[in-house]
NUZA-930341 format. One record per residue (C-alpha): chain; z, x negated, y negated. Coordinates in steps of 0.25 Angstrom, whole numbers. Layout:
BEGIN
A/Z/X/Y
...
//
This chain:
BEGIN
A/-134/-64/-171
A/-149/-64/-164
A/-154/-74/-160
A/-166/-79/-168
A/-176/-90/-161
A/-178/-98/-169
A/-168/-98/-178
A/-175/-95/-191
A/-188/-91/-194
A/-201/-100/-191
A/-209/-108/-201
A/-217/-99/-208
A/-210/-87/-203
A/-216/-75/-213
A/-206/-67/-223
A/-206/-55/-214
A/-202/-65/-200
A/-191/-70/-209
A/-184/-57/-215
A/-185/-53/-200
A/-179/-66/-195
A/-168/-66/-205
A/-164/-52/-201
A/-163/-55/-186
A/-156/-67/-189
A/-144/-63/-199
A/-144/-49/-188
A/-131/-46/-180
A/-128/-38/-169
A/-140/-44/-161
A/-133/-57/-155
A/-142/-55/-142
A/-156/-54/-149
A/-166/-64/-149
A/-176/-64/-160
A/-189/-73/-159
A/-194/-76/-169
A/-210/-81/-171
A/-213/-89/-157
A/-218/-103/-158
A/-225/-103/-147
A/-235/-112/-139
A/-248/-106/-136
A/-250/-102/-122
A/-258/-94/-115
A/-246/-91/-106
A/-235/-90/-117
A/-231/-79/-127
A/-239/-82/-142
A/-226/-78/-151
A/-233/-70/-159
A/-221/-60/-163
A/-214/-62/-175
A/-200/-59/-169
A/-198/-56/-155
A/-183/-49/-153
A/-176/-50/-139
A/-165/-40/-137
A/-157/-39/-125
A/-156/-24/-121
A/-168/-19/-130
A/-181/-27/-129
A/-188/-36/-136
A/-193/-33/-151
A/-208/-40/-156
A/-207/-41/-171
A/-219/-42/-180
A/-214/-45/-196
A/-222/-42/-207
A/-220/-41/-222
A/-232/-34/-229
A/-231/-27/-241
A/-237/-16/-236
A/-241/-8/-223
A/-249/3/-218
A/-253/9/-204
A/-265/20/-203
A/-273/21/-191
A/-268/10/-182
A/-271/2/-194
A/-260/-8/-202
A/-261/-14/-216
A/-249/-23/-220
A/-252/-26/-234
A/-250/-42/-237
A/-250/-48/-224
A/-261/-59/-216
A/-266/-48/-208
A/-264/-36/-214
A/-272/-25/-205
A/-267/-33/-193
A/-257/-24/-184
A/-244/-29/-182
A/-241/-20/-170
A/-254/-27/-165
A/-246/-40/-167
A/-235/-35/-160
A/-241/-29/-148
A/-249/-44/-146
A/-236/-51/-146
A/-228/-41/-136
A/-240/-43/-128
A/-239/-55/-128
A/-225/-57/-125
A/-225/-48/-115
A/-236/-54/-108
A/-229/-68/-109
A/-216/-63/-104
A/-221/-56/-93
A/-228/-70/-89
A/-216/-78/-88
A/-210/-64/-79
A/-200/-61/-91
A/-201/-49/-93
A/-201/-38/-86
A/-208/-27/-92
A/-197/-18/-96
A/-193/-25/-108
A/-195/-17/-121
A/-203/-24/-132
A/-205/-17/-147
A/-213/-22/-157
A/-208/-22/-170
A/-216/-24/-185
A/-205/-27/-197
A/-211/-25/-209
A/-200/-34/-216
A/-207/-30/-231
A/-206/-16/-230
A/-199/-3/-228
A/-203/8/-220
A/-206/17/-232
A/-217/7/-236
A/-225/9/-223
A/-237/18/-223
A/-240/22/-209
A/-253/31/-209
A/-253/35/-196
A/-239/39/-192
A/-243/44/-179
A/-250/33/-175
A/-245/28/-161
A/-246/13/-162
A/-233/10/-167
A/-220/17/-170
A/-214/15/-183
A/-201/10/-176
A/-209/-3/-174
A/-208/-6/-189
A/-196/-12/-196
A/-195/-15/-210
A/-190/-22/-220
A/-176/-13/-221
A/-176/-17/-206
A/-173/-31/-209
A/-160/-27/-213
A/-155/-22/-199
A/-164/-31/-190
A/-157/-28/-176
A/-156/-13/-178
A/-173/-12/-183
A/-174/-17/-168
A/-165/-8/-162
A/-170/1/-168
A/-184/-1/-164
A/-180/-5/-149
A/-174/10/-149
A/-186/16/-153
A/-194/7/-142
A/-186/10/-132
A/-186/24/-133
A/-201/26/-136
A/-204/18/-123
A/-193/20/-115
A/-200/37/-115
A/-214/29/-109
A/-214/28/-93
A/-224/19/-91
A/-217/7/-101
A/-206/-1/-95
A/-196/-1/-105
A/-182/-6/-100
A/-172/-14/-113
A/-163/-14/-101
A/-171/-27/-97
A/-168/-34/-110
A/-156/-42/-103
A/-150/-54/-112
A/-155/-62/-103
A/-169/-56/-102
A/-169/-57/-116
A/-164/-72/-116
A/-175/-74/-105
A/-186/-69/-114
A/-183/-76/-126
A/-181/-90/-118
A/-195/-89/-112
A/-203/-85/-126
A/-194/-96/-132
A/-200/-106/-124
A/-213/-105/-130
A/-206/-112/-142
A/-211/-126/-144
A/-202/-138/-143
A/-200/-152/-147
A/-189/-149/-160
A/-180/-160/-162
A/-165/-158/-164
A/-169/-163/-180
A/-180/-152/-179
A/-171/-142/-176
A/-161/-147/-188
A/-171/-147/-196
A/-175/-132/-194
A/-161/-129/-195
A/-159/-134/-207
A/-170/-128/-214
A/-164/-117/-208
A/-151/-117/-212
A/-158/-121/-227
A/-166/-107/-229
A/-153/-101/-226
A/-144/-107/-238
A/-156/-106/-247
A/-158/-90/-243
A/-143/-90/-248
A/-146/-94/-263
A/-149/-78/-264
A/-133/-77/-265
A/-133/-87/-278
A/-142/-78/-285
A/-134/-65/-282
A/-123/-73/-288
A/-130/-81/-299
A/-120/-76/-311
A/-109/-78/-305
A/-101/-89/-310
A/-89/-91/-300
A/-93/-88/-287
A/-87/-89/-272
A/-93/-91/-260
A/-87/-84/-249
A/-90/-85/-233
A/-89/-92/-219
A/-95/-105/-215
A/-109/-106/-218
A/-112/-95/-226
A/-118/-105/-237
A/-106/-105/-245
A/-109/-121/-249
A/-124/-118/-250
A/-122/-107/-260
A/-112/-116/-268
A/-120/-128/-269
A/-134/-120/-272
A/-124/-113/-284
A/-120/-128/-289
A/-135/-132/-291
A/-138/-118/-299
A/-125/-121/-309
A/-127/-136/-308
A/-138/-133/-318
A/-131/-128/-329
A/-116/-133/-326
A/-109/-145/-321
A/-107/-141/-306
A/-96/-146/-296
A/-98/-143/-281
A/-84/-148/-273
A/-77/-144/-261
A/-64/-149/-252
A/-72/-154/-241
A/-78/-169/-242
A/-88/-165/-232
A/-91/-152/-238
A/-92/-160/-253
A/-104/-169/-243
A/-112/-158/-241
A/-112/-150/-255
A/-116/-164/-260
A/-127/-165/-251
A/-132/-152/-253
A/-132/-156/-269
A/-133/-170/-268
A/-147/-168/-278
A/-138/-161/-288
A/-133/-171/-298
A/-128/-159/-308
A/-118/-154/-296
A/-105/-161/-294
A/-101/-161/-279
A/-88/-169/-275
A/-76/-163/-266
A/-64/-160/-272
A/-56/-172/-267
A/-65/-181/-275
A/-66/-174/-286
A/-50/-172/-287
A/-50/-187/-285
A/-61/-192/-295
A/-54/-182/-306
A/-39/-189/-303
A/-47/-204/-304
A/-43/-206/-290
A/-50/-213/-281
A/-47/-207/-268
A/-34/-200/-262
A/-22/-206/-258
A/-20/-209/-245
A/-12/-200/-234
A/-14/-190/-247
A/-7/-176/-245
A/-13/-162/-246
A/-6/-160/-259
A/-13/-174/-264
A/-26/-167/-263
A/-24/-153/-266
A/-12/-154/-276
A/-10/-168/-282
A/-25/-172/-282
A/-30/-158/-289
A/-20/-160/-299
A/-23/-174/-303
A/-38/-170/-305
A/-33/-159/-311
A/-25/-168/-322
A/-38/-177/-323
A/-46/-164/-328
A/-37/-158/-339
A/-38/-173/-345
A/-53/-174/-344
A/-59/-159/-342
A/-73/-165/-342
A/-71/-170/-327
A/-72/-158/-323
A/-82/-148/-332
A/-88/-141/-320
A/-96/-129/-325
A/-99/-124/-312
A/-88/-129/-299
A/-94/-125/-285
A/-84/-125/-272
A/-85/-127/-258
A/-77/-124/-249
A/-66/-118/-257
A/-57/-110/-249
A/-52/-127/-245
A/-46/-127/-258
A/-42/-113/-262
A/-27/-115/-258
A/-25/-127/-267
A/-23/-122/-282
A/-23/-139/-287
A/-36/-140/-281
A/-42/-128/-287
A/-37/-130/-301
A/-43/-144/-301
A/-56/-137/-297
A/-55/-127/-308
A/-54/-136/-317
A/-64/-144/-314
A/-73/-133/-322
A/-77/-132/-336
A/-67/-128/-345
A/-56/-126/-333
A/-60/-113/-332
A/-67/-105/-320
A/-72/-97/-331
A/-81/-106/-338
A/-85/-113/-323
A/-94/-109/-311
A/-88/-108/-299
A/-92/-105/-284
A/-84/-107/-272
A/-86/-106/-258
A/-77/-103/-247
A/-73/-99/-234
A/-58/-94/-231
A/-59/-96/-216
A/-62/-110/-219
A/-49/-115/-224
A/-45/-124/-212
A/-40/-133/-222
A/-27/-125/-225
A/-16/-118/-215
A/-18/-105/-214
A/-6/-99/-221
A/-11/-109/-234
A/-24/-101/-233
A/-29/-95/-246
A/-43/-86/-250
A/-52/-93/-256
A/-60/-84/-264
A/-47/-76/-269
A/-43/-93/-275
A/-54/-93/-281
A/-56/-80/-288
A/-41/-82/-292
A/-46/-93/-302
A/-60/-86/-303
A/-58/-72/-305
A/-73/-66/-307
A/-77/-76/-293
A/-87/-68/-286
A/-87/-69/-270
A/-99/-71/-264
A/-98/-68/-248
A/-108/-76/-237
A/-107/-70/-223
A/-118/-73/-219
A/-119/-88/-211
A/-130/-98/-214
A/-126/-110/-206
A/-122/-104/-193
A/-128/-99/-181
A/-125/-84/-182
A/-121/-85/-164
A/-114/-96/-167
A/-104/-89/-177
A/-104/-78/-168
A/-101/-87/-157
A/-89/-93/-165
A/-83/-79/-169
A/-83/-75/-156
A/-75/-88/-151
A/-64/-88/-163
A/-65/-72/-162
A/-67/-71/-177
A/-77/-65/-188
A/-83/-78/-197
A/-86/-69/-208
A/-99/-69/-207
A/-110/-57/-207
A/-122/-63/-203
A/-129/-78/-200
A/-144/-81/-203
A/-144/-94/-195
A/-148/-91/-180
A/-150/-100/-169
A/-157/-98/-154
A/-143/-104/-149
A/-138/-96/-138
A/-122/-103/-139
A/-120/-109/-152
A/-105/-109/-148
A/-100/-118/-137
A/-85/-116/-133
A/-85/-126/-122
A/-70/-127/-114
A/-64/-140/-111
A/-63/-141/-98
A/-60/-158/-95
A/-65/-167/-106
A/-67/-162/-121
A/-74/-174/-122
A/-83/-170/-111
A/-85/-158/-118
A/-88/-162/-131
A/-99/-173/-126
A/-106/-160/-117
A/-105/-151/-131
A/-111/-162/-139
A/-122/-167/-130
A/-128/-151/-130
A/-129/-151/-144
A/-134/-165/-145
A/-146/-158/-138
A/-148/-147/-150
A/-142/-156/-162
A/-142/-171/-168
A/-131/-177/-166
A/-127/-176/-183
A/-127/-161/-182
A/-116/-160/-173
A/-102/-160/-176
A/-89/-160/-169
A/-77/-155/-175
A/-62/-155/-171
A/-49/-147/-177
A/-44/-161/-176
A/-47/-174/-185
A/-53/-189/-182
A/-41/-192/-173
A/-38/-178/-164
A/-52/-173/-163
A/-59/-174/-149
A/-71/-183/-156
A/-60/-191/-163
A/-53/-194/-150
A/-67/-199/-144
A/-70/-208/-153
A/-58/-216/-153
A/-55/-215/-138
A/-53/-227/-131
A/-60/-222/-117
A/-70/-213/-116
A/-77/-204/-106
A/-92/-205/-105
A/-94/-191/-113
A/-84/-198/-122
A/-94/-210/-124
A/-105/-201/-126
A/-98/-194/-136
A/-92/-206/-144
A/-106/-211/-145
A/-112/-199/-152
A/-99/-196/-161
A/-99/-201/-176
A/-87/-211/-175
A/-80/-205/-188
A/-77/-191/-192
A/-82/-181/-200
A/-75/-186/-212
A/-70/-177/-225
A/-59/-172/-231
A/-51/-159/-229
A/-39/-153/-237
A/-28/-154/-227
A/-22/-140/-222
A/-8/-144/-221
A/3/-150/-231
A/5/-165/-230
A/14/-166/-221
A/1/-164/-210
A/0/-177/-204
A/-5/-181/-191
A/-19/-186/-187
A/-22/-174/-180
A/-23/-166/-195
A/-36/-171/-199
A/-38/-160/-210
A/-28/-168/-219
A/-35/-179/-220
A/-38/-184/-233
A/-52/-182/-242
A/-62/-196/-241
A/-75/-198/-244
A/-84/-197/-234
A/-99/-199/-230
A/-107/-187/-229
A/-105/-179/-213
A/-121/-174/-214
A/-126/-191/-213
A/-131/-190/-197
A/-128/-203/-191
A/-133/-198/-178
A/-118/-194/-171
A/-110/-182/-169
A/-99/-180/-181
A/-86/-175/-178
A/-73/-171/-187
A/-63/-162/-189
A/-67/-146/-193
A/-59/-148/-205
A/-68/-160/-211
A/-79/-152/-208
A/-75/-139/-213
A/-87/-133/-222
A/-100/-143/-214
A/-107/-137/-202
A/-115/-144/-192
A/-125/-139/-183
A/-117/-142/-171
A/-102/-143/-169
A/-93/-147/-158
A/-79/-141/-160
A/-70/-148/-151
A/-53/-150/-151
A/-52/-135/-150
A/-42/-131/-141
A/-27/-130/-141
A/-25/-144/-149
A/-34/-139/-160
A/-26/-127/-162
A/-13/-133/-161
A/-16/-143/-172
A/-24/-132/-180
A/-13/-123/-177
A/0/-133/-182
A/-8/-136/-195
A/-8/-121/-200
A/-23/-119/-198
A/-31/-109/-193
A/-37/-111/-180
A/-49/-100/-182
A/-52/-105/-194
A/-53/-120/-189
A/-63/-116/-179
A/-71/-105/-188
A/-74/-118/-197
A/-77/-126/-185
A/-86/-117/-177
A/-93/-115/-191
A/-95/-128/-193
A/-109/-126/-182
A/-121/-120/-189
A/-128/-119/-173
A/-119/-125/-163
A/-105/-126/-160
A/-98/-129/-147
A/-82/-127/-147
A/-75/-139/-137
A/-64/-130/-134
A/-51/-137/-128
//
């Protein structure tokens, strides 16, 4: 993915700076690029103004200077430009151009940067037209070549517009004698050299909330540029949503809930107790929209109160279903859901009790007179052995044949280098075909080796991203439960080292609680095998209390955090994941997915 800096477009950034930020963002096949966008820079006399739009570093070509613009319409005759609709309509933006080169050039050559010989093109994107709509009147005319214009179409194809411009530079100048022009001298770490000395003309003072703050209202105008996919969908009636972790599959879902919540009675549920937490929070002003897990609603259905204690799996996928089941063909009207949205499905697409209970939960026990949408992710089902794996969509469509599948390949919660990062370790493709959150981050993925302590290790990985994170943003997660887990382990240690201190000090002194179904039959004991643990109710995981949380990936299956620490992964991980029946890839694809920007793997 290129590297954007900063990570999303500035405030105020025009439409055109942002169709061409978008672009560069959601490119591939440009993992060394760095793309500038729009320098806030201090005044200096000595210092570059940032007056370029987008400034494109690229190692083994040159560097790019972007001017966008967006008129409605453009001319050139006689050396002269009209661009219909913008503040300066008669104003060149070659002329902008050649003032920002200059005075880039003239800055780097101050601090002995560069050396001369580095290529520099200039590029203006007209980001609202196409090429057929541009009248040039003087197509002889020698101030400019056309292959310094890009348009709109361009946006589509952003790396190969450049490329495409840098052949054309190079071979126009490369012909001239008297004009150094050498792409050999764009090193990576000339390139890295160049972009750390016009970066340090950004102001600082950002706090670690101030940073949140802007990734968060980030991460928000992401979601809400996904609402496009409702309205391509809009009459639908049964609906899945289909795609790896944090393609907005829950946004969508909830976002649907408040647009048939106005007509019909609406459930929202899920497996996960955590999971329930967070679709509630995100409609907690929706008092039409029922959201409860499905533990709750079994139990509130069969008049219990809670479940019995050292249940079994088949307590809660077979005998529980069945008694809510019971309690609905007595009393239908505890049900009569018009419109049943469902997270996380692919957790309970293997237990036929639990879905005839959620079938019936609609109007008239028929999927035919009832909304429904789903979302899942087969990779994620952690929950089961791998020989009891089923796929989700085809369960669902099984019941529902007319359900229409809705694929997202596209992440919206992770750092597009930190997926990369993380396929590379486990040597595996995600599913994914593009990311649009970027980040300036040169190694969002940590694998740090054991060497003596993993205490030690643990304490030195935390205190970095203390530096970058609040202390409620960063989790650390463990094949293992409370008991096994290195966090677990500390906490109730007897002696401690001083990193062990340190550590205890900033750990929250419970777990991440929740409630998972268990992958294994009953006969799973052991407290090592935290994932049969039974449902409880639990506080919500989002309320800071100013120290780091900690749990198993299990509980936290279907949350993120910016920041996570997976530790206990070596050979005792993958014996334990192993005698269970589960997937190991799998298990850690959830946990590395659990990081939206950073993740370091403690690796035993």
């Amino acid at each position: 993915m290129t590297r954007m800096i900063p990570e999303r477009p500035r405030n105020g950034a025009n439409v055109s700076e942002k169709r061409i930020f978008d672009a560069f963002a959601g490119a591939h096949n440009a993992d060394d690029w760095i793309v500038l966008h729009s320098l806030e820079v201090r005044r200096h006399a000595a210092q570059f103004q940032g007056e370029a739009d987008f400034i494109v570093l690229i190692p083994g070509r040159g560097i790019v200077v972007i001017e966008a613009k967006s008129p409605e319409y453009v001319e050139y005759k006689d050396g002269d430009w009209r661009l219909d609709r913008v503040p300066n309509p008669g104003k060149s933006p070659l002329a902008q151009l050649d003032g920002s080169i200059r005075s880039l050039r003239g800055y780097l050559k101050q601090r002995e940067i560069l050396n001369g010989a580095e290529p520099i093109a200039r590029l203006v994107w007209f980001t609202s037209l196409d090429r057929h709509l541009f009248k040039n009147g003087s197509p002889g005319d020698m101030q400019f070549f056309e292959w310094e214009l890009a348009w709109r179409s361009d946006l589509q194809h952003p790396i190969s517009a450049i490329e495409h411009l840098l052949d054309e530079h190079d071979s126009w100048y490369s012909g001239i004698d008297d004009v150094e022009h050498d792409p050999a001298v764009m090193t990576p770490d000339h390139v890295d050299e160049i972009a750390r000395a016009l970066l340090g003309d950004f102001a600082g003072g950002r706090s670690l909330a101030d940073r949140k703050l802007e990734r968060l209202d980030d991460e928000s105008r992401l979601l809400k540029e996904q609402r496009i996919v409702l309205e391509m969908i809009e009459r639908n009636d049964h609906v899945y949503f289909d795609g790896p972790a944090g393609t907005g599959k829950s946004y969508l879902i909830t976002q649907l809930a408040k647009r048939w919540r106005a007509s019909h009675r609406t459930l929202v549920t899920c497996w996960n107790l955590l999971m329930a937490d967070e679709l509630r929070d995100a409609l907690h002003n929706q008092r039409d929209i029922v959201v409860d897990d499905l533990n709750a609603l079994m139990l509130r259905l069969a008049g219990l109160d809670e479940n019995p204690e050292g249940a079994s799996q088949d307590w809660y996928t077979q005998e529980l279903p069945a008694l809510a089941l019971e309690a609905l063909h007595v009393d239908p009207t505890r049900g009569d859901y018009d419109a049943i949205c469902v997270d996380e499905f692919q957790d309970i697409a293997g237990f036929p009790a639990v879905l005839d209970l959620l079938f019936a939960l609609g109007r008239g026990g028929s999927a035919d007179t009832v909304k429904f949408a789903f979302a899942g992710d087969a990779r994620q089902q952690i929950l089961r052995p791998s020989t009891a794996r089923v796929d989700p969509y085809e369960i669902a469509r099984d019941r529902i044949p007319d359900l229409m599948h809705v694929a997202l390949r596209r992440g919206l919660r992770q750092v597009g280098a930190l997926t990369t990062s993380a396929e590379s370790l486990l040597s595996r493709q995600f599913g994914y075909r593009g990311h649009r959150v970027t980040s300036t981050l040169e190694t969002p993925l940590t694998v740090k080796a054991v060497t003596g302590s993993a205490s030690a290790a643990l304490a030195e990985s935390l205190r970095e991203l203390l530096e970058h994170y609040q202390a409620h943003d960063i989790v650390i997660l463990s094949p293992f439960g409370a008991h096994n887990s290195l966090a677990g382990r500390l906490l109730v240690a007897e002696h401690f080292t001083k990193d062990e201190r340190w550590l205890r000090e900033r750990l929250k002194v419970d777990p991440v609680a929740g409630a998972d179904l268990g992958p294994v039959d009953s006969t799973t004991t052991g407290a090592s095998v935290e994932v049969t643990a039974a449902p409880r109710p639990i506080a919500s995981p989002k309320a800071p209390s100013g120290r780091v949380r900690w749990g198993s990936i299990f509980k936290y299956k279907g949350l993120d955090a910016e920041a996570v620490i997976l530790t206990d992964i070596g050979d005792d991980g993958v014996a334990f994941v192993q005698r269970e029946g589960l997937d190991w890839f799998d298990l850690l694809y959830v946990g590395l997915t659990r990081a939206r920007y950073r993740c370091v793997v403690i690796a035993n």
